[in-house]
C-alpha angles and dihedrals in degrees: 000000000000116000088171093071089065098054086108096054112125091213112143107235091353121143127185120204149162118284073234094060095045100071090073088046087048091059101047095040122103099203122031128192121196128196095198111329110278091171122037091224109150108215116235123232095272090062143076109220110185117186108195098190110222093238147034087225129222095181130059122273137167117353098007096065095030108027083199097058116110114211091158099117095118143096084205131358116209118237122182092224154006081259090061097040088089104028084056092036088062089030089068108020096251141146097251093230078072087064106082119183119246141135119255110276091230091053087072074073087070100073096047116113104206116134104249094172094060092062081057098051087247112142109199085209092069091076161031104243136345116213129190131219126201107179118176130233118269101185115019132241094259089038089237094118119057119177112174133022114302085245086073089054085101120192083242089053090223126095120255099020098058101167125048089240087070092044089066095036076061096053094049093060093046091051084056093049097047094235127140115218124207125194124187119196124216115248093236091059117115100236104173102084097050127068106239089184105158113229131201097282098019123073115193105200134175142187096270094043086059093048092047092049088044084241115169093213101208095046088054081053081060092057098055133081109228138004129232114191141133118216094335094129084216075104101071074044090062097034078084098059094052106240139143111270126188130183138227099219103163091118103030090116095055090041084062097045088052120018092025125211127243084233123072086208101035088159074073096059099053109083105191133051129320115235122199100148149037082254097051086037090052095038080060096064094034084060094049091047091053098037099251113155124162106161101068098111092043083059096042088061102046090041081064091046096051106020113064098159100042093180135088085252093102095105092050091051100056093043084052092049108061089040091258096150145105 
């Protein structure tokens, strides 16, 4: 929205522009990488359009939740897995042989090293693990999209924990238990109306608190110890780096009934353990903290479903494939 804002940036032969401006570049461009379609411009035969979806997605999206919708703005269109040709080839109205397999660009991320926590004043020798939760929206910022029944809609704005009492009864067990927990909010989440206040062992972030702090998201994934989430599909994303994962399920029932997943038998495709209350959500940690982990050969089975590439070699690939080399 502000190219301006990136004037200082030290990228070689990088150029940041308006989504105004970029129709004209659109049109002149060869090759042509999306990052979801901001703009429904079909490529012409001269050009490679390449559309890396920003999720595996676990949850239904496009044509499989409205049959009218038209997502078909692409040369090629990127999917994780041969189990996800087909569900991405409905999903966006698509011939299958324009789904080409390949891992998500930002997972190379993953592999990377850097110590993020440290942007964030967080010392990983404070405590005894840090944990990361990831929960999804369930009603968006401009309240279009609902996904789930209005009595999940919890004065906290997170699942589990409904009430802000509970949020710091939380944070008092992790302080005893010397865990640090993370939650990162998604970025369609209506946030004014909740008090994201961080306390001492709970650190609320956001989208625009990473890119203040100059924070690469997925590399600071690399540096923690286990995932929470729900349907966020972040979690097909971990599986590659091997962790113990756990779910928020309470309203999984309504979240069918409304949203909707790709999978008849989602519960099958969540390798880690299921969450419906503050005890199964506590018995978590207590497990991370001790080491327990009984779900690595579940993991071990759907990272093979959904993973087909497990390396930091996404970005080459895609570069190889549509001839982009020297």
């Amino acid at each position: 929205k502000n190219p301006k804002e990136y004037e200082n940036t030290d990228f070689k032969n990088v150029k940041f522009i308006s989504v105004f401006l970029s129709v004209w570049r659109i049109m002149r461009s060869k090759y042509i990488f999306y990052h979801n379609e901001m703009l429904a411009i079909m490529p012409t035969k001269k050009q490679i359009s390449v559309d890396f979806w920003h999720a595996t997605t676990f949850k239904k999206i496009n044509k499989t939740i409205d049959p009218d919708y038209k997502y078909d703005f692409f040369t090629y269109i990127t999917a994780t897995s041969e189990l996800y040709r087909p569900i991405f080839a409905e999903s966006f109205g698509c011939e299958l042989d324009r789904v080409i397999i390949n891992g998500h660009p930002r997972n190379d991320y993953l592999f990377e090293d850097s110590d993020e926590l440290s942007k964030l004043n967080i010392h990983q020798t404070d405590y005894k693990k840090i944990i990361i939760w990831m929960p999804t929206y369930r009603f968006s910022f401009n309240e279009v999209q609902r996904d789930t029944d209005w009595k999940y809609l919890t004065e906290s704005g997170l699942p589990i924990f409904g009430t802000l009492d509970e949020v710091d009864k939380l944070n008092t067990f992790l302080s005893e238990n010397d865990t640090l927990l993370i939650i990162k909010l998604h970025h369609a989440q209506k946030m004014e109306r909740f008090d994201y206040s961080s306390r001492s062992n709970i650190l609320f972030l956001t989208n625009q608190m990473l890119e203040e702090k100059d924070v690469r998201f997925y590399t600071l994934l690399n540096q923690t110890d286990a995932l929470i989430t729900d349907y966020s599909s972040v979690f097909f994303d971990y599986l590659l780096i091997d962790r113990p994962i756990a779910f928020t399920v309470d309203d999984i029932d309504s979240y069918s009934d409304n949203r909707g997943f790709v999978f008849d038998n989602p519960l099958d495709y969540m390798p880690g353990k299921k969450l419906r209350n503050d005890e199964d959500f506590k018995e978590f940690v207590t497990d991370c903290i001790s080491g327990k982990d009984d779900y690595e050969a579940e993991r071990k089975d759907i990272n093979d479903k959904v993973n087909y590439y497990k390396d930091n070699k996404n970005c080459e690939r895609i570069i190889n494939f549509v001839g982009l080399t020297k």
